[in-house]
C-alpha positions as CSV (number, residue, x, y, z in Angstrom):
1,X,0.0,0.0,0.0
2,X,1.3,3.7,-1.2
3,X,1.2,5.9,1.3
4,X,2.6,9.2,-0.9
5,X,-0.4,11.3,-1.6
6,X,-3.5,11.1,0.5
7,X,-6.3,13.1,-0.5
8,X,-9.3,14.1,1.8
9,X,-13.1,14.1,0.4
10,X,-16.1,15.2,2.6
11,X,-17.7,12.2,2.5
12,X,-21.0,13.6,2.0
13,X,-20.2,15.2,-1.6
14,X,-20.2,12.3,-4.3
15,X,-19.3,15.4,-6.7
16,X,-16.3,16.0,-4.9
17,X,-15.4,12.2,-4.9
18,X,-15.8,11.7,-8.7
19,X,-13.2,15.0,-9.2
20,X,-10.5,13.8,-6.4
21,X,-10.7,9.8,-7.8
22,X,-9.7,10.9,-11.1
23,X,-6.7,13.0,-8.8
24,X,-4.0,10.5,-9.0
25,X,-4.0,10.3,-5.1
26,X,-2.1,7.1,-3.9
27,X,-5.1,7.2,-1.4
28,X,-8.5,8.9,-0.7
29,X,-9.9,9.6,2.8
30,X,-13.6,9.9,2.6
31,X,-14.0,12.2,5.7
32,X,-17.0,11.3,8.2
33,X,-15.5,13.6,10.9
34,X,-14.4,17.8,10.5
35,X,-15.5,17.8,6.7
36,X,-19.3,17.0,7.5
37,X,-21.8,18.9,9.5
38,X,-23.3,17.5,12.0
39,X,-26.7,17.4,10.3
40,X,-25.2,15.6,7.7
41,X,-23.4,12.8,9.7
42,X,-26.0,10.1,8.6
43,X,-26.1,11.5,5.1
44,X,-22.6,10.8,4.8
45,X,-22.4,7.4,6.1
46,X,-25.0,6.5,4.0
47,X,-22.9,7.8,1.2
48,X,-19.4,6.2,1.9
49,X,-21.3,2.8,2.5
50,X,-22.9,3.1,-1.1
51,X,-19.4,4.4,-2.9
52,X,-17.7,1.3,-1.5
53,X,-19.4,-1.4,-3.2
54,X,-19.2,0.1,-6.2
55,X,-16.3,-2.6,-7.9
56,X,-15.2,-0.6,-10.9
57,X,-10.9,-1.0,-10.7
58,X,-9.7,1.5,-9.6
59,X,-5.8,2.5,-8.5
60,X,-6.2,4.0,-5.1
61,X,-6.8,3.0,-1.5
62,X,-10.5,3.7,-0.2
63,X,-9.7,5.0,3.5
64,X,-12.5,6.6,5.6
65,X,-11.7,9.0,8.5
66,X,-14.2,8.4,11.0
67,X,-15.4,10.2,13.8
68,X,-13.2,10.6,17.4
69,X,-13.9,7.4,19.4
70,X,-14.9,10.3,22.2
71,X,-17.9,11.3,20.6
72,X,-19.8,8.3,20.4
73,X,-20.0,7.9,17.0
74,X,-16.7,5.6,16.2
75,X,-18.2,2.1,16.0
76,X,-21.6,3.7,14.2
77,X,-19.5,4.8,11.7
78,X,-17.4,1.9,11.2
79,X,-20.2,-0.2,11.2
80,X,-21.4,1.6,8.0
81,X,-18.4,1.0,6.3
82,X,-16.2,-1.8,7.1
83,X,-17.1,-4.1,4.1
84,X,-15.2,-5.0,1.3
85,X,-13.8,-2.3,-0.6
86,X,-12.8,-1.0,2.5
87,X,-8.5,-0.5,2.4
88,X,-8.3,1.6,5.8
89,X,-9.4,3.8,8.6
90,X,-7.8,7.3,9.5
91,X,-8.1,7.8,13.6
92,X,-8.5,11.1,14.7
93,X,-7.9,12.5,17.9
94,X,-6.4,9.3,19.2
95,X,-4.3,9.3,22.7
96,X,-2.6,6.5,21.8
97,X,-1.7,2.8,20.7
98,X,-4.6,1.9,23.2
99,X,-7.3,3.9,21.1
100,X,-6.1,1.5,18.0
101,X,-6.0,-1.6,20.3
102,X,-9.9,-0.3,20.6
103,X,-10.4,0.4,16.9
104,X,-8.8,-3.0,15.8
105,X,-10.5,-4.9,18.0
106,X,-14.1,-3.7,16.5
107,X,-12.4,-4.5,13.4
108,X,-12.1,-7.8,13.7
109,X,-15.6,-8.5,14.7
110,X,-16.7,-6.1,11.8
111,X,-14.4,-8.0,9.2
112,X,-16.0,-11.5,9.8
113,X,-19.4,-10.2,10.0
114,X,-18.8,-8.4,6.3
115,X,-16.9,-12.2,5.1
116,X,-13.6,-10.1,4.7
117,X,-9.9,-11.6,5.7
118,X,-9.0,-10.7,9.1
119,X,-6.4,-7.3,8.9
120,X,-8.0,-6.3,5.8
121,X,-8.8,-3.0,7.1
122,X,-4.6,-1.0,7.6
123,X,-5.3,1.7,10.3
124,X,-3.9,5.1,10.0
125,X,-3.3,7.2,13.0
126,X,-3.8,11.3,13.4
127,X,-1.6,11.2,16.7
128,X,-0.7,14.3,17.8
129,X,-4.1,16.2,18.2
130,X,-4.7,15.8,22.1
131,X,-2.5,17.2,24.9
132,X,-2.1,13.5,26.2
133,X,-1.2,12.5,23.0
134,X,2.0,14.0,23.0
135,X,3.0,11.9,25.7
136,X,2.1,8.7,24.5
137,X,3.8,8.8,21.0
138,X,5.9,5.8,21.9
139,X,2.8,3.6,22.6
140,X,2.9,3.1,18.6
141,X,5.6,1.0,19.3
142,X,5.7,-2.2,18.7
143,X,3.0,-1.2,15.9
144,X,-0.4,-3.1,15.6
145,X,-0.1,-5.4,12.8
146,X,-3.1,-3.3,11.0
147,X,-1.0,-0.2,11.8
148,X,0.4,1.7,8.2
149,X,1.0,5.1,9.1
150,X,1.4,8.0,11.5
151,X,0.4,11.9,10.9
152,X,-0.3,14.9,12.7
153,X,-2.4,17.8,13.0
154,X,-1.6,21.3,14.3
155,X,-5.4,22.6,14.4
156,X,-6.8,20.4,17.3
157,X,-4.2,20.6,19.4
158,X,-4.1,24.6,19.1
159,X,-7.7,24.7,20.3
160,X,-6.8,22.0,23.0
161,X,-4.4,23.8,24.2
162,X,-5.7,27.4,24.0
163,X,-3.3,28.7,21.7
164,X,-4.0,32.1,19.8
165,X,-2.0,30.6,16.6
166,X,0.0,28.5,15.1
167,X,2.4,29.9,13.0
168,X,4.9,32.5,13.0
169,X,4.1,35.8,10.4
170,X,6.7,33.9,7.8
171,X,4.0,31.2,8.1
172,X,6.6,28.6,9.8
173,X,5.4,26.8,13.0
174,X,5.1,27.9,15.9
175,X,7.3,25.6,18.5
176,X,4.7,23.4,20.1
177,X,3.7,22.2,16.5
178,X,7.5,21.8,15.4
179,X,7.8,19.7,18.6
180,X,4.4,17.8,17.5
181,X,5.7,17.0,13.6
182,X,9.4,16.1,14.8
183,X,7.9,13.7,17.5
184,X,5.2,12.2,15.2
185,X,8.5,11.7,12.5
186,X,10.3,9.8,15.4
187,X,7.6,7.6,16.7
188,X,6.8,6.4,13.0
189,X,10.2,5.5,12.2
190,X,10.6,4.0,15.7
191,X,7.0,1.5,14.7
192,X,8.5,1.1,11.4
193,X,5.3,2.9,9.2
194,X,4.6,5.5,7.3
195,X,5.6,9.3,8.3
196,X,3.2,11.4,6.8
197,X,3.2,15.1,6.7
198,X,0.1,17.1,7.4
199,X,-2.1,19.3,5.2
200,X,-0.5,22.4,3.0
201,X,-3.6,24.9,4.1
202,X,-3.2,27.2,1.2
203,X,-4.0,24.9,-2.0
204,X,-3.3,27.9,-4.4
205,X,0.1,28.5,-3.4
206,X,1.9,25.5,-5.5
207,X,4.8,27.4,-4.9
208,X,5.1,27.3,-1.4
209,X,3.6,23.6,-1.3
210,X,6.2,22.7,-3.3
211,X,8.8,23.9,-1.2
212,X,7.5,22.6,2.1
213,X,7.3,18.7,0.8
214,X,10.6,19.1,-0.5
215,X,11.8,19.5,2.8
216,X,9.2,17.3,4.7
217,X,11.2,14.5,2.6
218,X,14.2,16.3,3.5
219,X,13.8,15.3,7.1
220,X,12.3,12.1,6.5
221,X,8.8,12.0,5.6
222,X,7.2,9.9,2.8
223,X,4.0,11.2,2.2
224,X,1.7,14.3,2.6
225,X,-2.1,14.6,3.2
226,X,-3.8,16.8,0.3
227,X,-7.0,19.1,0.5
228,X,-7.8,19.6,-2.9
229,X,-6.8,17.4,-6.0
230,X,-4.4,20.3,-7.3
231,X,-2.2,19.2,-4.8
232,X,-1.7,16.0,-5.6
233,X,0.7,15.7,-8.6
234,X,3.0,18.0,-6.9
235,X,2.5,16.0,-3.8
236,X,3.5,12.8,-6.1
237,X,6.5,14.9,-7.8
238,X,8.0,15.8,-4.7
239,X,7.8,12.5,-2.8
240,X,9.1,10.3,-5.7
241,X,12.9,10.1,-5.8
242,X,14.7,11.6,-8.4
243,X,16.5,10.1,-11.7
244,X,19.5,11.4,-9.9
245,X,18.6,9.8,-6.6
246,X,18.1,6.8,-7.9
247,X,20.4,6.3,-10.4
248,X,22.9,7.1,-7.1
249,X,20.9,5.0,-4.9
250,X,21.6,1.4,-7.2
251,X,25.1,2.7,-7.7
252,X,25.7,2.0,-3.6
253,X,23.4,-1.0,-3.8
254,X,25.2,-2.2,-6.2
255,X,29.1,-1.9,-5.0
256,X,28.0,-3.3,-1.2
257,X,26.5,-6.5,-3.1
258,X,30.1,-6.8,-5.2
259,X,31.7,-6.2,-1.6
260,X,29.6,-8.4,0.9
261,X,32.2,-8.2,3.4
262,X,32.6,-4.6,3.4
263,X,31.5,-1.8,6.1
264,X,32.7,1.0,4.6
265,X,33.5,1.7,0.7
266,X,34.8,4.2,-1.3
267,X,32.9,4.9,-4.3
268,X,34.1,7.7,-6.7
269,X,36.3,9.6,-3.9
270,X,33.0,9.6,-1.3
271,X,33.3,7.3,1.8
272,X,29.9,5.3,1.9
273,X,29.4,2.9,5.4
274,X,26.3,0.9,6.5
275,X,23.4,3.8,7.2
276,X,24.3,5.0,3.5
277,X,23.4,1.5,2.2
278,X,20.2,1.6,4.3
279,X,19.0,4.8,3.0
280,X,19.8,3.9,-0.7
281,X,17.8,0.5,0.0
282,X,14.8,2.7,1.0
283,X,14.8,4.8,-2.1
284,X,14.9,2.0,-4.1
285,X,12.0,0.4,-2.3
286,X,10.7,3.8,-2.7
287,X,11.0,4.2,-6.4
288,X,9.8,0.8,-7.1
């Protein structure tokens, strides 16, 4: 499963839906939480449920983000959609690992019910959006077998915290939220899933979103979640390794495998050792 471009859909707009599956997302989140009104929470269900058992091909991941497990409406809403055609859920607001331990365990009653494979449903994790959150980062780790990725959010925890903002006037985060994306980077390397970057708010600055993934996979990230299709294919771009990268990448593959003994090589006057190998492994994997 891709984790590169994820691309959120209110899941009570079928219009919406046809546009952003035609988006070249890796992944689409039909959105049962923030995205629909209140009013409209039934609706919406009602709506996902249908769109999932429609079986034309299709080259992207059906996630749906439900709703918080602390407003009730979690297992409601899973129960309208766990059935097959169903890849994943996004979890927002979650504390920690035991919110997924919750999740997966409803999943598994859900899953034989609906005559799917037990761990069809991957889990994806907003995990930095509650004060206590912050603290329980590490409880990703060892990851649930259904776990695929980790993001965060800066909006939530600003309200929960009382903040007046989150950014500075250049538009860069504010501390709290720096501290927020570097920990959720750490504690999805440390459960071995995805790292994925959150939402680029202004989707008619290219420019600038362009600039920030480049250096979200600077510092190790491997995806981004997108608000509007028009961010998706620089999303893709951006997140893809290069010719260049590559091309470098099966050059250090390529001299440890002729060298199996070695620790440390020097390949065209640079001094390459084990973490180098590692990395140019991952791109490959990346670029596959």
């Amino acid at each position: 499963m891709r984790l590169r471009s994820l691309l959120f859909i209110p899941g009570d707009s079928e219009k919406k839906f046809a546009k952003g599956s035609a988006a070249g997302a890796d992944v689409l989140i039909l959105d049962l939480e923030d995205a629909v009104a209140p009013s409209r929470k039934i609706e919406a269900r009602a709506i996902v449920s249908r769109l999932l058992e429609d079986r034309t091909p299709r080259s992207w991941s059906f996630f749906v983000r439900v709703n918080p497990l602390d407003t009730g409406m979690t297992f409601t809403d899973m129960a309208a959609v766990v059935k097959p055609g169903l890849d994943g859920l996004l979890i927002p607001k979650a504390n920690g690992a035991q919110d997924i331990n919750r999740i997966a365990e409803e999943l598994d009653r859900l899953e034989q019910q609906a005559g799917m494979a037990l761990g069809t449903v991957k889990i994806a994790v907003v995990a930095t959006e509650t004060p206590i959150a912050m603290f329980n980062l590490g409880s990703y780790t060892p990851a649930h077998p259904r776990l695929v990725g980790l993001t965060w959010g800066a909006e939530d925890l600003a309200a929960a915290i009382g903040a007046t903002a989150n950014k500075e006037e250049d538009g860069s985060w504010t501390e709290p939220y720096r501290l927020a994306r570097s920990l959720c980077l750490y504690a999805a390397a440390a459960a071995d899933v995805a790292p994925i970057d959150t939402l680029y708010a202004n989707f008619r600055d290219p420019e600038g979103l362009e600039l920030d993934c480049r250096r979200a996979r600077r510092d190790g990230f491997t995806g981004r979640i997108a608000i509007h299709p028009d961010q998706v294919a620089t999303i893709n771009r951006c997140f893809a390794p290069s010719p260049e990268e590559i091309a470098e990448a099966q050059m250090i593959v390529d001299a440890f495998a002729a060298q199996p003994d070695a620790g440390t090589l020097g390949i065209n006057g640079k001094m390459y050792d084990i973490p180098h190998l590692k990395a140019a492994q991952k791109t490959l994997a990346n670029a596959a």
